[in-house]
FIKOLZA-1660 file (N, C-alpha, C; in steps of 0.1 Angstrom, whole numbers, plus 5000, padded with zeros to 4 digits):
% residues 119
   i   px   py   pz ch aa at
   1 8041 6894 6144  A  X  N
   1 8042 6882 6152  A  X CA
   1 8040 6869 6143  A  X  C
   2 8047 6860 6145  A  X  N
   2 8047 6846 6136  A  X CA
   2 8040 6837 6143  A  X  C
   3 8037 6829 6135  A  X  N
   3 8027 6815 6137  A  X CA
   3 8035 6809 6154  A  X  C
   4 8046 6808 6151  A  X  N
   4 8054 6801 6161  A  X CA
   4 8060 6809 6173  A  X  C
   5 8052 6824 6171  A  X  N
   5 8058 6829 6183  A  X CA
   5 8042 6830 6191  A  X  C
   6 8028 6823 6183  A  X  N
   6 8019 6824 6187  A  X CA
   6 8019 6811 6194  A  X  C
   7 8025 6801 6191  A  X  N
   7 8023 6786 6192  A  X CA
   7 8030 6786 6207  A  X  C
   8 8042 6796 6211  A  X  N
   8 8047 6796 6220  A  X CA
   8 8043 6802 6231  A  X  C
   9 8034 6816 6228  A  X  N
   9 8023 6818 6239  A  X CA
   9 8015 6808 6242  A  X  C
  10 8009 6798 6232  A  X  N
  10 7999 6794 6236  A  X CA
  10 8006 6779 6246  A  X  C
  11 8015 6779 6240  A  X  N
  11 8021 6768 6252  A  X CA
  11 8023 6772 6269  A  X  C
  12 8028 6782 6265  A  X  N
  12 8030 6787 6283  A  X CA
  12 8017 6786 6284  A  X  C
  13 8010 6792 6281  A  X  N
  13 7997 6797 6288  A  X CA
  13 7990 6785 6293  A  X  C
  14 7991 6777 6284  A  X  N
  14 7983 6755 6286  A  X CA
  14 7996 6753 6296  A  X  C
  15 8009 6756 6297  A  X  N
  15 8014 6752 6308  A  X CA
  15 8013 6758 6322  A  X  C
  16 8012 6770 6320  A  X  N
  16 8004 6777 6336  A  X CA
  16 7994 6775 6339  A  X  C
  17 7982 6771 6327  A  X  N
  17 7971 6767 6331  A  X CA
  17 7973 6754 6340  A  X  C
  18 7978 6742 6334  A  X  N
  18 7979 6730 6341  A  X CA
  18 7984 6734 6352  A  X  C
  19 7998 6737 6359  A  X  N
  19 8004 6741 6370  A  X CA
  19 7996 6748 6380  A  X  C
  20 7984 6758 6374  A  X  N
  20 7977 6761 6383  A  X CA
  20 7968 6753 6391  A  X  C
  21 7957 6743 6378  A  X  N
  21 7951 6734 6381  A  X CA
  21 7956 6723 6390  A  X  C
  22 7965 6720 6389  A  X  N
  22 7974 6710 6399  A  X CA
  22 7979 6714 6414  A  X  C
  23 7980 6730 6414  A  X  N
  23 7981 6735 6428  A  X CA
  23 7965 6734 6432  A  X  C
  24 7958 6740 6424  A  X  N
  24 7941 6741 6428  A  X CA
  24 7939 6729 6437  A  X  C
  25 7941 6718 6426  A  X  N
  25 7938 6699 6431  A  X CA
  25 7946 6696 6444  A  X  C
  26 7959 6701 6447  A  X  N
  26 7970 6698 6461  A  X CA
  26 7965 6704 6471  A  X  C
  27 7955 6716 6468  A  X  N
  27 7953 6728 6482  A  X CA
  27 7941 6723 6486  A  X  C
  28 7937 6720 6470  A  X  N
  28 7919 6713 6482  A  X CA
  28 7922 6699 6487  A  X  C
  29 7930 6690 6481  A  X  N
  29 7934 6671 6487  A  X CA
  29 7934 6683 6501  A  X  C
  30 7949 6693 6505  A  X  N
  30 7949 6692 6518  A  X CA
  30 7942 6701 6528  A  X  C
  31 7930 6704 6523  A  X  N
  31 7922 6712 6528  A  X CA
  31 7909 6697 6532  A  X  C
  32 7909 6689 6523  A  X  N
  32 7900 6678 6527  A  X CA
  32 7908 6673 6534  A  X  C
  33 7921 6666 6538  A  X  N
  33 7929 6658 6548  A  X CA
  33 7927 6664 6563  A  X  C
  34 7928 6680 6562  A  X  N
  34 7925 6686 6573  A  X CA
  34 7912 6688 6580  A  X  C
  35 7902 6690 6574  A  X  N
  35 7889 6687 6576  A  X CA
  35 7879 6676 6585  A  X  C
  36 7890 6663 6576  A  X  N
  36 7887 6652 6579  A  X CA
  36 7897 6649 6593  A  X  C
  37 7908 6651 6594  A  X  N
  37 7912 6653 6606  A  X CA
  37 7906 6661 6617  A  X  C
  38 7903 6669 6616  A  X  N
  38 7893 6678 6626  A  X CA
  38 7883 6668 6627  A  X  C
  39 7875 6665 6621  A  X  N
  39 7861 6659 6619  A  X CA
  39 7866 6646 6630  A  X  C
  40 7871 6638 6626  A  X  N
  40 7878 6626 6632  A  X CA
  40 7885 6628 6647  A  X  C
  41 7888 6641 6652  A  X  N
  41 7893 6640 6661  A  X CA
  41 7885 6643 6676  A  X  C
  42 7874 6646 6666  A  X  N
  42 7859 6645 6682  A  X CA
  42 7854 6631 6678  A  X  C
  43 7862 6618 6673  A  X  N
  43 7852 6606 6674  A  X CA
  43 7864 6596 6680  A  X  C
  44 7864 6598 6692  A  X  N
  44 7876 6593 6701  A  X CA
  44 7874 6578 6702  A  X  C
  45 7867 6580 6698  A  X  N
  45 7861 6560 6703  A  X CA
  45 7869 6552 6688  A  X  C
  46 7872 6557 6679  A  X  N
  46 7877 6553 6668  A  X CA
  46 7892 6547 6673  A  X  C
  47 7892 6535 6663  A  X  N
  47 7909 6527 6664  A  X CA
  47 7914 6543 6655  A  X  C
  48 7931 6538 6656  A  X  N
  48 7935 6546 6646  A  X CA
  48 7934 6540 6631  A  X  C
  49 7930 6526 6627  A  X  N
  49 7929 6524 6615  A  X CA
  49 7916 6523 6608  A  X  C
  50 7900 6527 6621  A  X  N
  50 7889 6532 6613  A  X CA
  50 7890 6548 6609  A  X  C
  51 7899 6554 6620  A  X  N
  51 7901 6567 6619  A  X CA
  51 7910 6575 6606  A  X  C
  52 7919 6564 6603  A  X  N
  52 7925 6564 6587  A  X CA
  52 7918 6563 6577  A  X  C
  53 7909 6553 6579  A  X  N
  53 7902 6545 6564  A  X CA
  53 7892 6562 6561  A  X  C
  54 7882 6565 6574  A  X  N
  54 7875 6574 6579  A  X CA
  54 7878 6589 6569  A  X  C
  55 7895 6593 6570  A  X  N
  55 7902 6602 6569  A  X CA
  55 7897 6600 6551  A  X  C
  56 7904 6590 6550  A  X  N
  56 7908 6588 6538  A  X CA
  56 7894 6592 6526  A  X  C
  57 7883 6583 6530  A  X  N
  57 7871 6589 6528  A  X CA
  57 7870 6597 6527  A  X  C
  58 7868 6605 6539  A  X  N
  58 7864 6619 6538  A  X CA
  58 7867 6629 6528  A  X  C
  59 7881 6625 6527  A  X  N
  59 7890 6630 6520  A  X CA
  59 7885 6633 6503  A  X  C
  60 7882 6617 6500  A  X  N
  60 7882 6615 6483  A  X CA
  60 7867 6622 6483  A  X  C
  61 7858 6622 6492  A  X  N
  61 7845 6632 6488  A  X CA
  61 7844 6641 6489  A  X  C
  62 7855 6653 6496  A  X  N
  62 7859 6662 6496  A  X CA
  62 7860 6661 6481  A  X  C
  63 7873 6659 6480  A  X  N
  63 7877 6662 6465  A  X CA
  63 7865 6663 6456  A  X  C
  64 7862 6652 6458  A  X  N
  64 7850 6650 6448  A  X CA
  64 7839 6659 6445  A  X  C
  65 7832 6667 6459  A  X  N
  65 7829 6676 6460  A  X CA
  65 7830 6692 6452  A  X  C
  66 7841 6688 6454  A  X  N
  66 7853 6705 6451  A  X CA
  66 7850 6704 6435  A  X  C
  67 7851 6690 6432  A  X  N
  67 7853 6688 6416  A  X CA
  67 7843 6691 6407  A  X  C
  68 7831 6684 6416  A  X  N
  68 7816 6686 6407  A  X CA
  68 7815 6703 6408  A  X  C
  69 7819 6710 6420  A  X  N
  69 7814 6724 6421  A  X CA
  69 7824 6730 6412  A  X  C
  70 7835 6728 6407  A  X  N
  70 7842 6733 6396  A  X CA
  70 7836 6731 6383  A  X  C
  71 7832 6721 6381  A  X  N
  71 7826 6717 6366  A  X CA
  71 7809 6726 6366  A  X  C
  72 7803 6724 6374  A  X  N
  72 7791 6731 6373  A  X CA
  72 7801 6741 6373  A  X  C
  73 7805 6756 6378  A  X  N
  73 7809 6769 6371  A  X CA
  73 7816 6771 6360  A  X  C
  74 7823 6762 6355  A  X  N
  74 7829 6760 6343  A  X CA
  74 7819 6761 6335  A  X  C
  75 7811 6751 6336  A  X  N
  75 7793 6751 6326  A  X CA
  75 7785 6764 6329  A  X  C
  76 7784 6766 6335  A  X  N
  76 7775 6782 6339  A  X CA
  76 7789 6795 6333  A  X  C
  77 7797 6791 6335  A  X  N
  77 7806 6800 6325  A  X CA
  77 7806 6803 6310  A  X  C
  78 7806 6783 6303  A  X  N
  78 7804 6784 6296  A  X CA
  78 7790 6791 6287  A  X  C
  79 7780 6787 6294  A  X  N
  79 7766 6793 6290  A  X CA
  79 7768 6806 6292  A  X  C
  80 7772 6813 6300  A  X  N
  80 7773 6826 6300  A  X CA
  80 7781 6834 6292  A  X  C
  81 7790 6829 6287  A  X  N
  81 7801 6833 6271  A  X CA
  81 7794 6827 6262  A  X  C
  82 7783 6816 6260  A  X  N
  82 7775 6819 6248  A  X CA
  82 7768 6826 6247  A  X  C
  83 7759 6832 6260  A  X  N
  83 7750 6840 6259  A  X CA
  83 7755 6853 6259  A  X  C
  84 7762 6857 6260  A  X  N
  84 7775 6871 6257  A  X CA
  84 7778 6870 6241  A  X  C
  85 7783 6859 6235  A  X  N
  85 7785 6863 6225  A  X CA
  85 7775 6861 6216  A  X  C
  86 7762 6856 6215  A  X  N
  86 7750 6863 6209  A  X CA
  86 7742 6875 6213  A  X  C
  87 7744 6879 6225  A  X  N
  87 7739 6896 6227  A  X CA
  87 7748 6905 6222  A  X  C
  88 7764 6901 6221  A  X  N
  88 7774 6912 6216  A  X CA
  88 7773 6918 6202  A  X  C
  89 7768 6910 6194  A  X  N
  89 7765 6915 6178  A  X CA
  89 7757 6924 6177  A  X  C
  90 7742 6919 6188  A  X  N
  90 7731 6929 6186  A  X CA
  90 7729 6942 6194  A  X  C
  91 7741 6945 6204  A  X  N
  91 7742 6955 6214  A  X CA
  91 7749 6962 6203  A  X  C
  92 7761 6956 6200  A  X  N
  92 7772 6967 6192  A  X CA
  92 7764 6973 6179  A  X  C
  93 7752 6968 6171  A  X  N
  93 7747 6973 6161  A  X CA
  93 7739 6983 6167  A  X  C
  94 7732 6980 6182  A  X  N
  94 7725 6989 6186  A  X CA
  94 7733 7001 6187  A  X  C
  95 7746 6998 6192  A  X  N
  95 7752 7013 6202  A  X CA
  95 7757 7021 6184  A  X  C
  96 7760 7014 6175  A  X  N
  96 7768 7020 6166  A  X CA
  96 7755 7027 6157  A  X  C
  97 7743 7015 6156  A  X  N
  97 7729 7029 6151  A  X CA
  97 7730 7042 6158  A  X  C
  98 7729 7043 6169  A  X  N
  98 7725 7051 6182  A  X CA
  98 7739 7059 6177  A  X  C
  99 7754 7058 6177  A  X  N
  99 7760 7070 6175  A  X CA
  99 7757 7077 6158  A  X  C
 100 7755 7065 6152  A  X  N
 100 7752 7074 6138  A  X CA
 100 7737 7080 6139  A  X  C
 101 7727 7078 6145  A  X  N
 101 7718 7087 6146  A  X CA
 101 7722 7098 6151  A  X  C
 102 7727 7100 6164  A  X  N
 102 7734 7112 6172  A  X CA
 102 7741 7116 6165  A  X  C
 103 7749 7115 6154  A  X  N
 103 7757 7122 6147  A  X CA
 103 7749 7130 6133  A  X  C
 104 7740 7123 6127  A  X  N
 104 7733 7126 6115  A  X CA
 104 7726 7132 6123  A  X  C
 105 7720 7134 6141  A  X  N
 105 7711 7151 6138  A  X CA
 105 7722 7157 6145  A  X  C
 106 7729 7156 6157  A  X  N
 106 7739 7166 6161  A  X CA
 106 7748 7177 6150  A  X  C
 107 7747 7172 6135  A  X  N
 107 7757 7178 6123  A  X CA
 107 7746 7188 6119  A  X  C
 108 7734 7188 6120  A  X  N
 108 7727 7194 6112  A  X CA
 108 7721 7201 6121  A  X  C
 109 7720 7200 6135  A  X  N
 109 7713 7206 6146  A  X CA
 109 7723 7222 6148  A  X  C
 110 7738 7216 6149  A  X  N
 110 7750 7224 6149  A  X CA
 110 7749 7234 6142  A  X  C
 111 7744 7232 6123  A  X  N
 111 7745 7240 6114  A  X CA
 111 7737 7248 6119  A  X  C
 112 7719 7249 6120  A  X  N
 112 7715 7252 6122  A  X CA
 112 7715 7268 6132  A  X  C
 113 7722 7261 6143  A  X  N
 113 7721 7269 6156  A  X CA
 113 7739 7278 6154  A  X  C
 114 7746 7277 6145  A  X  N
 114 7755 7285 6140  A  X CA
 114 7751 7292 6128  A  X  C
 115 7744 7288 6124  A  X  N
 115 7741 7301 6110  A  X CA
 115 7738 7314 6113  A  X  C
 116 7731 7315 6123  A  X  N
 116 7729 7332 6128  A  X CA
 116 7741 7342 6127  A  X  C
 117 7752 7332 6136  A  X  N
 117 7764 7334 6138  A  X CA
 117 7772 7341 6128  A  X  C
 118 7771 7335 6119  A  X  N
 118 7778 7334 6107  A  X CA
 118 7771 7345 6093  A  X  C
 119 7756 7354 6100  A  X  N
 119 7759 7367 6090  A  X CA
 119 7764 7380 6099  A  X  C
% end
């Protein structure tokens, strides 16, 4: 695989990333529009243009909402792929001691318990 057939995955990939991110950001706007509509529609006493402004509000702190709780998991993801990739060095040296110990007595345990065998 060449440089430029890597440069081309990595393009789609930043471009489905963004397209995802951009449906994510449209589903929650209209998940806050609706919300806020609900919310607004037990406060009867409202004009329709406190009930807009109201909406509208609601609306951008929804988002806003949605946003900060994306960024905190993002950060706790991050910290958690650091802390993965400093335990992975010292697990994988553990597990690979641990098979070459099992192997250096399993070879000699083997001999052992076949030699009888074998006059």
């Amino acid at each position: 695989m060449t440089t430029r057939d890597d440069d081309r995955r990595t393009d789609v990939t930043t471009l489905v990333n963004e397209i995802q991110g951009h449906l994510l950001i449209a589903a929650t706007r209209q998940e806050g529009h609706e919300a806020a509509a609900r919310f607004t529609a037990r406060l009867y006493w409202l004009t329709n243009h406190q009930r807009a402004e109201l909406e509208r509000q609601f609306a951008v702190e929804h988002l806003a909402l949605a946003r900060a709780s994306w960024q905190r998991t993002a950060a706790r993801s991050a910290e958690l792929r650091a802390e993965y990739e400093a335990k992975y060095p010292r697990l994988k040296g553990r597990l690979t001691a641990l098979c070459l110990a099992l192997a250096a007595t399993a070879v000699p345990l083997a001999l052992l318990l076949l030699a009888p065998l074998r006059r």
